[in-house]
Structures are given as structure tokens and as C-alpha cells.
C-alpha positions as CSV (number, residue, x, y, z in Angstrom):
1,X,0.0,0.0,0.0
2,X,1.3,3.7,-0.8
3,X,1.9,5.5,2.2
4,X,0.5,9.4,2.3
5,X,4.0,10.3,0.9
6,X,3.5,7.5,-1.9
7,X,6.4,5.8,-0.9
8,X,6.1,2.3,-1.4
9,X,6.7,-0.3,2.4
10,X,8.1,-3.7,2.2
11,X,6.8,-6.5,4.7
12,X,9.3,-9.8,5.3
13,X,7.1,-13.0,4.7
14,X,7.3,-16.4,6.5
15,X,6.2,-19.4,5.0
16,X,4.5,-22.0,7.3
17,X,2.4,-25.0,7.3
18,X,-1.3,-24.0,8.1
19,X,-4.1,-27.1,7.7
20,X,-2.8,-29.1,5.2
21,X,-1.3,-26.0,3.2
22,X,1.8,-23.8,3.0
23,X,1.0,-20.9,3.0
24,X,2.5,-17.3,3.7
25,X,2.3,-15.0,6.1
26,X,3.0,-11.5,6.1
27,X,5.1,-10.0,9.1
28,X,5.2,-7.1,10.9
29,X,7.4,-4.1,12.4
30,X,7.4,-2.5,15.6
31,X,5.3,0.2,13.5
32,X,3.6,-2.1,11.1
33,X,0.4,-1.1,9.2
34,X,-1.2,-3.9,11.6
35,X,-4.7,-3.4,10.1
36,X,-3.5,-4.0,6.6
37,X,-1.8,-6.8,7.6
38,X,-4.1,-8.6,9.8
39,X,-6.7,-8.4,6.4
40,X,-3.6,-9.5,3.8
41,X,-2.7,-12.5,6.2
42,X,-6.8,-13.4,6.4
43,X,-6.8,-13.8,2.9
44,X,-3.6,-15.4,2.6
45,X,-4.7,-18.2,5.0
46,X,-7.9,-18.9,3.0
47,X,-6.0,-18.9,-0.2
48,X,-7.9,-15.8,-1.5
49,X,-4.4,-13.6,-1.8
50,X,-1.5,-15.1,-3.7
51,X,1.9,-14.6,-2.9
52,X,4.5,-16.5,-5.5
53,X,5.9,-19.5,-3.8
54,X,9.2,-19.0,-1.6
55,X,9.0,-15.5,-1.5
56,X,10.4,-13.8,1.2
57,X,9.4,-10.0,1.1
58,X,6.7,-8.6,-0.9
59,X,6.3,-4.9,-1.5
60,X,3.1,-2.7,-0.6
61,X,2.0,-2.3,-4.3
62,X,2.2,-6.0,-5.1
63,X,-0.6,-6.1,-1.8
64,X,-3.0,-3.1,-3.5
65,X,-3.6,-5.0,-6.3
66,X,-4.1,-8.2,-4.3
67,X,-6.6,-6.5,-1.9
68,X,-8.6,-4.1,-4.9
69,X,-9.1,-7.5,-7.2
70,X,-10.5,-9.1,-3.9
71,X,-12.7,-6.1,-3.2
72,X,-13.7,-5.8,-6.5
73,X,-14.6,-9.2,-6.7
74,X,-17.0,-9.3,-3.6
75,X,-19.0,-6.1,-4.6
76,X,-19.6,-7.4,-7.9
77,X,-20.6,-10.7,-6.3
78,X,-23.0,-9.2,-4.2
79,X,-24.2,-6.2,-6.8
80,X,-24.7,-9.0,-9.7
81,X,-27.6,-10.2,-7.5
82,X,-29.5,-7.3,-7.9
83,X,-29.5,-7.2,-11.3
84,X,-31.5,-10.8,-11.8
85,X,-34.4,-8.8,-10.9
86,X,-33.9,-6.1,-14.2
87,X,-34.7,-6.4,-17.5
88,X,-34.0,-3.0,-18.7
89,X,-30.2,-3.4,-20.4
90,X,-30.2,0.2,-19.6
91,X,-30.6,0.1,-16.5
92,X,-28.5,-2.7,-15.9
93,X,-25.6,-0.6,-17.7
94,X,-26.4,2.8,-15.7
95,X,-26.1,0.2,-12.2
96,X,-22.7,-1.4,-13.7
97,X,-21.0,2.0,-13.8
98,X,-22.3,2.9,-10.5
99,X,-20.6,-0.2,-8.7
100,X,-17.3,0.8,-10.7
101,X,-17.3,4.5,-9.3
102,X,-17.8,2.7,-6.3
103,X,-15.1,0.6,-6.3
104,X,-12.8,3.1,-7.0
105,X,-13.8,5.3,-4.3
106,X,-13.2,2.6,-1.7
107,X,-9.8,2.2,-3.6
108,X,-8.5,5.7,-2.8
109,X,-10.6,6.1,0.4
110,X,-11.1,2.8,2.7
111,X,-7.8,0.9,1.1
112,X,-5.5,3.7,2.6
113,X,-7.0,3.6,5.9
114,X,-5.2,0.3,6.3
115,X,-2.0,1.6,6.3
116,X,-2.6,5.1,8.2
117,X,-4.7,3.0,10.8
118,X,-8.2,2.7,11.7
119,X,-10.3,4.2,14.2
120,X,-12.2,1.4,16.0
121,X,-14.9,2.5,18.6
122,X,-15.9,-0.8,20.2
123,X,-19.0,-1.5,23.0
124,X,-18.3,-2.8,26.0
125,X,-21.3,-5.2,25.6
126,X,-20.5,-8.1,24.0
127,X,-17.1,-9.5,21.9
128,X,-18.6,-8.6,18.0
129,X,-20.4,-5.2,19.5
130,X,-18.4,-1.8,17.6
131,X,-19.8,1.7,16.7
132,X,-20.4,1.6,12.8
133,X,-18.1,3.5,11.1
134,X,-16.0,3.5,8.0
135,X,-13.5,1.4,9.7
136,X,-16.5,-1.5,10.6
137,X,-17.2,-0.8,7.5
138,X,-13.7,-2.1,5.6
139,X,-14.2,-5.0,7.9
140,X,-17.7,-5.7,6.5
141,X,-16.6,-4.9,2.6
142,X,-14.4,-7.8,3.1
143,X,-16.2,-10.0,5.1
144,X,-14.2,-10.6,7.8
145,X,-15.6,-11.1,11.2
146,X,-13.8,-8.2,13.9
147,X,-13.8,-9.5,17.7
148,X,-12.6,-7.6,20.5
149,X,-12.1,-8.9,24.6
150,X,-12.7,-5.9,26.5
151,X,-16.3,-6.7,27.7
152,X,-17.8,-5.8,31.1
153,X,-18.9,-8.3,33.1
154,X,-22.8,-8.6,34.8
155,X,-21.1,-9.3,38.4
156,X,-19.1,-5.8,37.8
157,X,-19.5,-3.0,39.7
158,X,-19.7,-0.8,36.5
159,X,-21.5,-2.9,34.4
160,X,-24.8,-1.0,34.6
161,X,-22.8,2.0,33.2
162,X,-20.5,0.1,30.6
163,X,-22.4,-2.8,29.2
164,X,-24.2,-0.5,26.6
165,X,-21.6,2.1,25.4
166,X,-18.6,2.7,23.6
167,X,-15.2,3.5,24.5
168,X,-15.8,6.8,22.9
169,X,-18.7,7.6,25.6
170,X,-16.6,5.9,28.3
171,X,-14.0,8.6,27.5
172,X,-16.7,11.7,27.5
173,X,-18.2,10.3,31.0
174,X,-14.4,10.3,32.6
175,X,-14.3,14.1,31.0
176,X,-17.8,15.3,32.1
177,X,-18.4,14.3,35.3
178,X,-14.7,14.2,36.9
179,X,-14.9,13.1,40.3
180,X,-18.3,10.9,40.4
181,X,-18.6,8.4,40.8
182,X,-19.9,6.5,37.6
183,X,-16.4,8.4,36.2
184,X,-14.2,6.7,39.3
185,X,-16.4,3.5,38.4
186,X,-15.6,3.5,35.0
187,X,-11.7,4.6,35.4
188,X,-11.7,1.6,37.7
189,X,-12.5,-0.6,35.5
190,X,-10.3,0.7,32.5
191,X,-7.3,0.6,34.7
192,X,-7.8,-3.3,36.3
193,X,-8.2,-4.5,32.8
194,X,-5.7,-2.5,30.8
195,X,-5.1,-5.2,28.7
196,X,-8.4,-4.7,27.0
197,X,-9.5,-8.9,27.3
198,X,-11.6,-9.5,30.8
199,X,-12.1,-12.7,32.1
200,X,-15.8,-12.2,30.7
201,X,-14.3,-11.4,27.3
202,X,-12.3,-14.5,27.0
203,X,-15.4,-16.2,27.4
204,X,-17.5,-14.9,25.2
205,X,-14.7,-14.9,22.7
206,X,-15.2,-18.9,23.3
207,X,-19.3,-18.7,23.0
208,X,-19.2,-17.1,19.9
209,X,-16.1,-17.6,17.4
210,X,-17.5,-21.1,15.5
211,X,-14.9,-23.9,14.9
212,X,-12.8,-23.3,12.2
213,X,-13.8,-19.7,12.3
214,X,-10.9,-17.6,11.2
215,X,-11.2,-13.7,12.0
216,X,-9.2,-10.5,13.3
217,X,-9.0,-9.6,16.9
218,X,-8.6,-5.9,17.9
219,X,-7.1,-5.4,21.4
220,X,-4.9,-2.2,22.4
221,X,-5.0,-0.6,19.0
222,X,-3.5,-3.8,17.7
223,X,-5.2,-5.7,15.0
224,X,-4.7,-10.0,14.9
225,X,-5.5,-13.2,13.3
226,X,-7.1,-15.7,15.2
227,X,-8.7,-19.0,14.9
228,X,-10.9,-21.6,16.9
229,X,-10.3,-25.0,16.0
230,X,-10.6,-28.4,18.4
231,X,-12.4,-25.9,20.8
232,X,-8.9,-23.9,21.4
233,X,-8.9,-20.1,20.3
234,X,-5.2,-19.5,18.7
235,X,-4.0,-16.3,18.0
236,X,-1.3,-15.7,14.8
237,X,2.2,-14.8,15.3
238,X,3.4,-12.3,12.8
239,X,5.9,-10.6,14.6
240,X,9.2,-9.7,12.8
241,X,11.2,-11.6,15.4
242,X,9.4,-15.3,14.2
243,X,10.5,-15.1,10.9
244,X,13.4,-17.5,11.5
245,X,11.2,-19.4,14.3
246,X,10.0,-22.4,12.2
247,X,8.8,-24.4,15.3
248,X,6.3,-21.1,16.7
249,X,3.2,-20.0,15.0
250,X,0.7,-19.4,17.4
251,X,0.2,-19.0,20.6
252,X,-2.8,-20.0,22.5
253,X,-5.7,-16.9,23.9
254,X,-6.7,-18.6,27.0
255,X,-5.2,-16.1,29.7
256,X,-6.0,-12.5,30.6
257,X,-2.6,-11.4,31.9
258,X,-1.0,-12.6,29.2
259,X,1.0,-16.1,30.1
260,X,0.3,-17.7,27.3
261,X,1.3,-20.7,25.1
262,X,3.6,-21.2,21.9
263,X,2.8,-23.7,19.7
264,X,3.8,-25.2,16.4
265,X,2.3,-24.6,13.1
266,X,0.3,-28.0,13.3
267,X,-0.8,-26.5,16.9
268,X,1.4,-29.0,18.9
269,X,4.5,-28.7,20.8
270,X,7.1,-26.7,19.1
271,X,10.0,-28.9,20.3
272,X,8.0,-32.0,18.3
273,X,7.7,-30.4,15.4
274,X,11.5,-28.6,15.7
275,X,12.3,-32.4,15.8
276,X,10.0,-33.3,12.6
277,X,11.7,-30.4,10.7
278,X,15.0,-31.4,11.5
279,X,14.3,-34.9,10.6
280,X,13.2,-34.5,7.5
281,X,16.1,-32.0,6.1
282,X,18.6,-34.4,7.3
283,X,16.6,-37.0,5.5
284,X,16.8,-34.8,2.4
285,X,20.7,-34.0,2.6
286,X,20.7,-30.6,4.5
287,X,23.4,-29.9,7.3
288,X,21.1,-28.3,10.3
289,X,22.0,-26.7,13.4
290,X,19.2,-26.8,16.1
291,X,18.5,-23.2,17.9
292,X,18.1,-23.3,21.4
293,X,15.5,-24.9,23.0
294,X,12.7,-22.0,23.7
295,X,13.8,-19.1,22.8
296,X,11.0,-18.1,21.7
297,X,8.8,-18.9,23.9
298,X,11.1,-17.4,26.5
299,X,11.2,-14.1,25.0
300,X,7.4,-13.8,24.6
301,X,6.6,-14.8,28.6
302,X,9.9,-12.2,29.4
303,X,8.2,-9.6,27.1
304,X,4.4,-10.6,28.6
305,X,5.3,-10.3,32.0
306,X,6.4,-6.7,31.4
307,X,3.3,-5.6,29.8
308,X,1.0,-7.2,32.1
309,X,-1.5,-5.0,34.1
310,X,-4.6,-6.8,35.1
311,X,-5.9,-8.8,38.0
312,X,-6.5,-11.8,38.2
313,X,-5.6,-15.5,37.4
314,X,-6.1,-17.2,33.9
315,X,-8.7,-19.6,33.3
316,X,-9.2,-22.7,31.0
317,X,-6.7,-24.1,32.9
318,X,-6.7,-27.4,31.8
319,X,-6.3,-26.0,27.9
320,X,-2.8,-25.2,29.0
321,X,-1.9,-28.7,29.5
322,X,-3.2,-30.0,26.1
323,X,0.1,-28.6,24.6
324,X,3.1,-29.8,26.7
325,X,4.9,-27.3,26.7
326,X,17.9,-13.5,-7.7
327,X,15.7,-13.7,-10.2
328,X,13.2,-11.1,-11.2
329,X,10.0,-11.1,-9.9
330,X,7.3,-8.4,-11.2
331,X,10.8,-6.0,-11.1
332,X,11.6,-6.6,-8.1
333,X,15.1,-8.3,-7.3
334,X,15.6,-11.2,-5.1
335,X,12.4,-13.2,-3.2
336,X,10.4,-10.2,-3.3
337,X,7.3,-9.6,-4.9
């Protein structure tokens, strides 16, 4: 995607083993376009965005087209419905240049909004509950489900005053009526779940994704993959730092504070499948040296531990213990497309 400056950003890519496929995923910087990517790496998992085989950077441009073909594709899907129901040619003409216009204004306006970032006003009343606004609305263009875990709870003490508004009104409460208490209640709240995901959140994240259900999770201004499968809710690692992590590719949403588990691409224990890699490239011919055992997963619960600010202990407990612990290429030079 161009940037304001029309400068065009380059993203590393990791390739890994997801369901039976290999696919790529797009990773990200400290100051990544995280809503852009968290939409490129949805389609990439459902094979809906192509990236050519072994690639190991692709460029912003190569993910425009990628994401205005797909758009394209899903308003003309739903708009050709309409037009079973006309006879007039004329009309049918006059509608097919409306839905182009269309499509190119939510090329240059919603498209750019992925990289500049997005504004997401979520309600503190249930996991799939946001304000509508042109950010839902890139969401719903490409029919992707958004969940969020910062839901108030019926046994908390500000639940009366949270459970039907948005963070927006949250804020204007805190400003208005300084010193109250609904704004103390409310602040209270805000600050023993800083982590935006509440006990109650986690488990209406559990209720409601469906199994299989793939989706983007939107917690601290940070936009995510994650999928429910075998009953387990895994969130996508696309962090610069597990691009050369083979073994890691998800890491398990089943704790509020943030002490979470790594696992492998084939959601098992990373060391198993470290072993099954290594296996099968010294069956192949390939000399290998082994990284150290965890490093990954040391660095996460390091890093976790630092940024945790709620109360509380984890649940799901017994979850945990289910996973013991240079060729051309569109003119671009080397694996990048």
C-alpha cells in the first residue's frame, strides 16, 4: 500500500504449514500497518491472496492490487444479484458503472485507511459489539468477522454504566463528570483491565467464534488473526522476530494477563515439530544446526510479564496442559514480490 507520501513499504514474509497447506504470512514491524496486515494475512490463510511460492518479502504495491481485485470481486458478487431482478439493459448498464465508481472510491478512500490506521470504537457489551463506522465498514466490505475482549462483566460493579456504550462515551463520561462516581467507576474498570480482554471477554470470545472460524481480533490498537479450532482459540504470530522461528506460530488466547502458550504450526509442541523439521532435512541432505530450545517462547513470557497490568488469574486451565509445553519477480530483485 502507498503511504501518504507515496512511498512504497516492504513487509518480510514467513512461510508456514497451516491445515494441510503452506502458506505465507505477512510479518510485521514494531510500527507495522497492523490493520493491513491482519486483512492480507486473512486472505492469505484462505488462499484468496497469492503470494508466488518462496517469496520472502513482498512490497506494498504487489498487496493493493491483491486487496482491490479481492474487493472488486466481492461487490460485484453481491451487486450481480441485484441485477436478476432487471430487464431494462439500460438500466442494468447505468447500475454497472455505479458499482465501478464505487469501487474506485473505496480504492482511494477505505484501502489507505489500512495503512494510516483505523479508528475502531468498540462497545463494551459483548465480543462482535463496535460503533459503525467507516473502519467497521472495511471490515464488512471484506467479510471478515472483527472481535474484541474488553467486555464488562454482569457481576461488575460498572456494568450498569459500561455494558451498553462505547469506548468513545466511556472517555466523554471520565471528562464530564470528573470526580463521580460513575467516572471513578468506569476509570476503575479501565485501569484493572488495561489489557483490553476481561475474564468475561475470554469467554464470550469462546461462545461465539464457531470452529474453524478464522477472524481479526482488535485489542490495544492492535489488529490480529485468530482461529478456533478443536475448541482452542489460537492467536497468529506475525511478529518480525518469528521469521526465522520455524517451530512457533501461534500462541494459544486462553489467559487475561498474558501467560500464554507457543505452539507449532500443526498446533502441537514446538520442540516435536522442531524435531520433525530437522528430521526430515537431514533426510533430504541438509546440514542443520538446532536453535536453542525456547527461545522463543522465553522471549514472549519475558516480554508478557512486562506488559502485564490486570488482575487476576487465567482460566481454562486445563487448555494449557493439552500442549506440553535472484531472479526477477514483477521487477523486483531477489524473493520479493
Amino acid at each position: 500500500m502507498m503511504t501518504d507520501a507515496g512511498t512504497v513499504t516492504r513487509h518480510r514474509v514467513k512461510w508456514m504449514d497451516y491445515r494441510g497447506k503452506h502458506v505465507p504470512v505477512c510479518l510485521q514491524d514494531e510500527n507495522g500497518p497492523c490493520p493491513l496486515l491482519a486483512i492480507v494475512n486473512y486472505l492469505l490463510l484462505i488462499g484468496k491472496l497469492i503470494i508466488p511460492e518462496n517469496a520472502r518479502q513482498v512490497n506494498s504495491t504487489h498487496l493493493h492490487k491483491g486487496l482491490s481485485k479481492y474487493l472488486t470481486e466481492i461487490v460485484l458478487k453481491k451487486k450481480e444479484k441485484e441485477f436478476e431482478r432487471i430487464e431494462d439493459e439500460a438500466i442494468i448498464a447505468g447500475k454497472r458503472q455505479e458499482i465501478n465508481e464505487l469501487i474506485e472510491q473505496y480504492k482511494v478512500e477505505v484501502l489507505p485507511k489500512l495503512v494510516n490506521g483505523l479508528d475502531v470504537n468498540l462497545i463494551f457489551g459483548g465480543v462482535n459489539q463496535f460503533a459503525f463506522n467507516r473502519a467497521i465498514e472495511i471490515f464488512d466490505l471484506f467479510e471478515i468477522n472483527l472481535y474484541h475482549g474488553w467486555v464488562v462483566g454482569p457481576d461488575d460493579v460498572a456494568f450498569s454504566l459500561l455494558n451498553d456504550i462505547s469506548y468513545d462515551e466511556a472517555i466523554e463520561v471520565l471528562i464530564e463528570k470528573k470526580g463521580e462516581v460513575s467516572a471513578d467507576l468506569i476509570q476503575e474498570f479501565m485501569d484493572v483491565h488495561a489489557s483490553q480482554l476481561t475474564t468475561q471477554g475470554l469467554m464470550k470470545l469462546y461462545d461465539t467464534l464457531e470452529e474453524g472460524e478464522l477472524c481479526i481480533f482488535f485489542r490495544n490498537n492492535h489488529f490480529s488473526n485468530i482461529l478456533k479450532l478443536n475448541g482452542m482459540i489460537y492467536l497468529l504470530l506475525t511478529g518480525e522476530a518469528y521469521e526465522y522461528e520455524p517451530s512457533v506460530a501461534w500462541e494459544i488466547l486462553n489467559d487475561v494477563t498474558g501467560a500464554t502458550e507457543m505452539v507449532s504450526p500443526e498446533f502441537g509442541d514446538p520442540g516435536e515439530y522442531q524435531d520433525k523439521l530437522l528430521a526430515m532435512q537431514l533426510a533430504q541432505g541438509y546440514h542443520v544446526r538446532r536453535p536453542p530450545d525456547g527461545t522463543a517462547g522465553r522471549k514472549k513470557k519475558q516480554k508478557n510479564k512486562k506488559k502485564g497490568k490486570t488482575k487476576g488469574k487465567g482460566f481454562f486451565n486445563k487448555f494449557k496442559t493439552a500442549t506440553s509445553s535472484s531472479k526477477n519477480i514483477n521487477g523486483v530483485s531477489g524473493s520479493e514480490v
